[in-house]
C-alpha positions as CSV (number, residue, x, y, z in Angstrom):
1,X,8.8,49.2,-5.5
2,X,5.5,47.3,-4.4
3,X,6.4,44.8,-1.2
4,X,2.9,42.6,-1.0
5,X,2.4,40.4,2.0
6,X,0.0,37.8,2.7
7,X,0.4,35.4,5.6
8,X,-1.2,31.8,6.4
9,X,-3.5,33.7,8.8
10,X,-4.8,36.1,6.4
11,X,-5.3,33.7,3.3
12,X,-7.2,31.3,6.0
13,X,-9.5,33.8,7.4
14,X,-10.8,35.2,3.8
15,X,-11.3,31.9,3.5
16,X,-13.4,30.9,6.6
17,X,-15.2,34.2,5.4
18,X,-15.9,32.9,2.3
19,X,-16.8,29.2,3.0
20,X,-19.5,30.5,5.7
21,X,-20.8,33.4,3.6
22,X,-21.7,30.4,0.8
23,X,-19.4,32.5,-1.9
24,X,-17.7,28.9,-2.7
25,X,-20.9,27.4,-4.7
26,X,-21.3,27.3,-8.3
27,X,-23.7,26.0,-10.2
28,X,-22.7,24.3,-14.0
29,X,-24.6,24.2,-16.9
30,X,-23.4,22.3,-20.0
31,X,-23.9,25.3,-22.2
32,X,-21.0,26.9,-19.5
33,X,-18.5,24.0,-21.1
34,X,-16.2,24.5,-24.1
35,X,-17.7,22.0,-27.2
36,X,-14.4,20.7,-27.3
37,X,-14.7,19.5,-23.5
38,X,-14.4,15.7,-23.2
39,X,-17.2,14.9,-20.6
40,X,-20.5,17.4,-21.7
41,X,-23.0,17.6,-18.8
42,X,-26.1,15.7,-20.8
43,X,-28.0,12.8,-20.0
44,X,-26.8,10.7,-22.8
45,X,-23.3,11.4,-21.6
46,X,-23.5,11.6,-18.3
47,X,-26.4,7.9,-18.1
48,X,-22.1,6.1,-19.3
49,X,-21.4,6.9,-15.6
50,X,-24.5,6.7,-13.5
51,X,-27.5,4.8,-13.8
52,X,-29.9,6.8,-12.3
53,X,-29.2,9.3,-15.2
54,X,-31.9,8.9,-17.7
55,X,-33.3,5.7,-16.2
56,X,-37.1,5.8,-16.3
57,X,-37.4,9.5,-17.2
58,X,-37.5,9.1,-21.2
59,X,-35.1,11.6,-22.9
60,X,-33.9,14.1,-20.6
61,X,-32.0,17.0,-22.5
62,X,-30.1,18.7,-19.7
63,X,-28.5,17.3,-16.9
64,X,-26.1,19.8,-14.6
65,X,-23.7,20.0,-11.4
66,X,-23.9,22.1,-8.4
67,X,-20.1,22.0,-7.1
68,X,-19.5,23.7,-3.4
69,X,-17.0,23.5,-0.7
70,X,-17.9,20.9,2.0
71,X,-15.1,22.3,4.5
72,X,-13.1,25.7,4.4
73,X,-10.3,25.2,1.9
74,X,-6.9,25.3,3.8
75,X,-3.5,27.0,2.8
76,X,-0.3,26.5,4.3
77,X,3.2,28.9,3.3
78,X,6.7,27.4,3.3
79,X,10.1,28.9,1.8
80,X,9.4,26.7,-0.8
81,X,6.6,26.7,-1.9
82,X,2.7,27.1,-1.6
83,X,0.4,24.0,-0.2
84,X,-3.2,24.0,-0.3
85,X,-6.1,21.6,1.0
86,X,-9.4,21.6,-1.2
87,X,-12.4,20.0,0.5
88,X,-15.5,20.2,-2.0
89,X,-18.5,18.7,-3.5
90,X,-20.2,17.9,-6.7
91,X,-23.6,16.8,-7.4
92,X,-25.1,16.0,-10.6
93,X,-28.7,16.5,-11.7
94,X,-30.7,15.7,-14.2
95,X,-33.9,19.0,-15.3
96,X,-36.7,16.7,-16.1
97,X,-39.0,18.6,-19.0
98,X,-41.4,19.6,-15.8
99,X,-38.0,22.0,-14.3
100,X,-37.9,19.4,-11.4
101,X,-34.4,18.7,-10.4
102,X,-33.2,14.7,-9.9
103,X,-30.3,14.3,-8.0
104,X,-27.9,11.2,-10.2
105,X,-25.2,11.1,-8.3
106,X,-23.1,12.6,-5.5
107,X,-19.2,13.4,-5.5
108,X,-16.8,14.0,-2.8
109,X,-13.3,15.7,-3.9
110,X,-10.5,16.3,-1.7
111,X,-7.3,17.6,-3.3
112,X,-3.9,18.8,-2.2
113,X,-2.3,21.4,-4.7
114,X,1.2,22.4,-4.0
115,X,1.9,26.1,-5.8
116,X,5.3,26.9,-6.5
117,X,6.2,31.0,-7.4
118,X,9.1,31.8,-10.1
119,X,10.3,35.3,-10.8
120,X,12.1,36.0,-14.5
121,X,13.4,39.2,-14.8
122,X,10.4,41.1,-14.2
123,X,7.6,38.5,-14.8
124,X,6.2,37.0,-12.2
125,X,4.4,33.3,-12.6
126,X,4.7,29.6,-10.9
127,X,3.2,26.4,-11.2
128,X,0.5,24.2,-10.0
129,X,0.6,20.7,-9.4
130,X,-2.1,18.0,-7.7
131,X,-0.4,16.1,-5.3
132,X,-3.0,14.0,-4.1
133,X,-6.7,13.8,-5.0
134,X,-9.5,11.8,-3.3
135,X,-12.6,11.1,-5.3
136,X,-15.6,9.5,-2.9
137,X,-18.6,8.3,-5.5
138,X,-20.3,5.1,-6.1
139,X,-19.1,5.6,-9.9
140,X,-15.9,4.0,-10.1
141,X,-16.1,4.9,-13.9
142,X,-16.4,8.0,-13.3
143,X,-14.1,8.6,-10.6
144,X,-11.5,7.3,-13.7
145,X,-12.6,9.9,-16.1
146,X,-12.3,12.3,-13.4
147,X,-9.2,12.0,-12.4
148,X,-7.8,11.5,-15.7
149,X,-10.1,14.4,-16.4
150,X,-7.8,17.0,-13.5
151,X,-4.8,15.3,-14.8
152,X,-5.3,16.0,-18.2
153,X,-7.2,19.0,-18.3
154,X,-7.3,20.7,-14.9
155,X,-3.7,21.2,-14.0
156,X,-2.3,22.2,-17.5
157,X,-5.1,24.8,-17.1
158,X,-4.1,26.1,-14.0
159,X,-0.4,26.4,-14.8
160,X,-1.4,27.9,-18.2
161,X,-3.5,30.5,-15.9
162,X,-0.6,30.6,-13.4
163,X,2.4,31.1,-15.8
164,X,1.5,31.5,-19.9
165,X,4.7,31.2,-20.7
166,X,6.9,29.0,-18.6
167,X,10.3,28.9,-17.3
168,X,12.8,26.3,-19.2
């Protein structure tokens, strides 16, 4: 029998640790995408959505996003479920053919998730779901796709990560 406990305090201190130790900072090339993802990180792509992509620099061929936490993410435990506060940032460049990096555009993201456990038999899995997401960006077309873009994409992932085969 293994008896595993994690409380509110613990989950928020690691973390505290790592939002100040910088560990919640990656950096996303568009060779790190599936080919069958909808939005690929290149300027032609990317110049539908922001105008400062590809504007005055001739054909740029790779364009990027550097996505970080702006606060500590936040997690709260109730009997019924799991509730989580995501405070991050994304910022797109564009790698001119000199390797300098041009900022295009900068996006806030603040998401609540709500994460819900089930036991069958011996399996243990849940679900994920987005309760609220808000998307701070100049953009507005791009604040669509990207949204639509979690919707679509992000939380069938994160169930399908969370629980491969789900409960009817």
């Amino acid at each position: 029998m293994l008896l595993l406990a994690v409380t509110e305090f613990v989950a928020n201190s690691a973390a505290f640790a790592y939002f100040t130790a910088g560990a919640l900072r990656r950096n996303i090339t568009s060779d790190m995408l599936p080919r069958r993802f909808p939005l690929q990180l290149k300027t032609k792509s990317m110049g539908l959505f922001s105008p400062q992509v590809g504007t005055g620099q001739g054909a740029v061929p790779s364009a990027g996003q550097d996505l970080s936490a702006r606060r500590q993410p936040l997690l709260s435990c109730h009997p019924d479920a799991l509730y989580g506060s995501l405070f991050g940032s994304a910022e797109a460049f564009v790698v001119l053919p000199n390797a300098t990096r041009v900022p295009a555009f900068l996006l806030n993201i603040d998401a609540n998730v709500t994460g819900k456990p089930t036991i069958t038999g011996n399996r243990l899995g849940g679900t994920v779901s987005l309760k609220g997401a808000l998307l701070v960006l100049q953009v507005k077309r791009l604040e669509n796709m990207l949204k639509f873009g979690l919707w679509l994409f992000g939380v069938p992932q994160a169930n399908s990560e969370c629980c491969p085969h789900p409960v009817p």
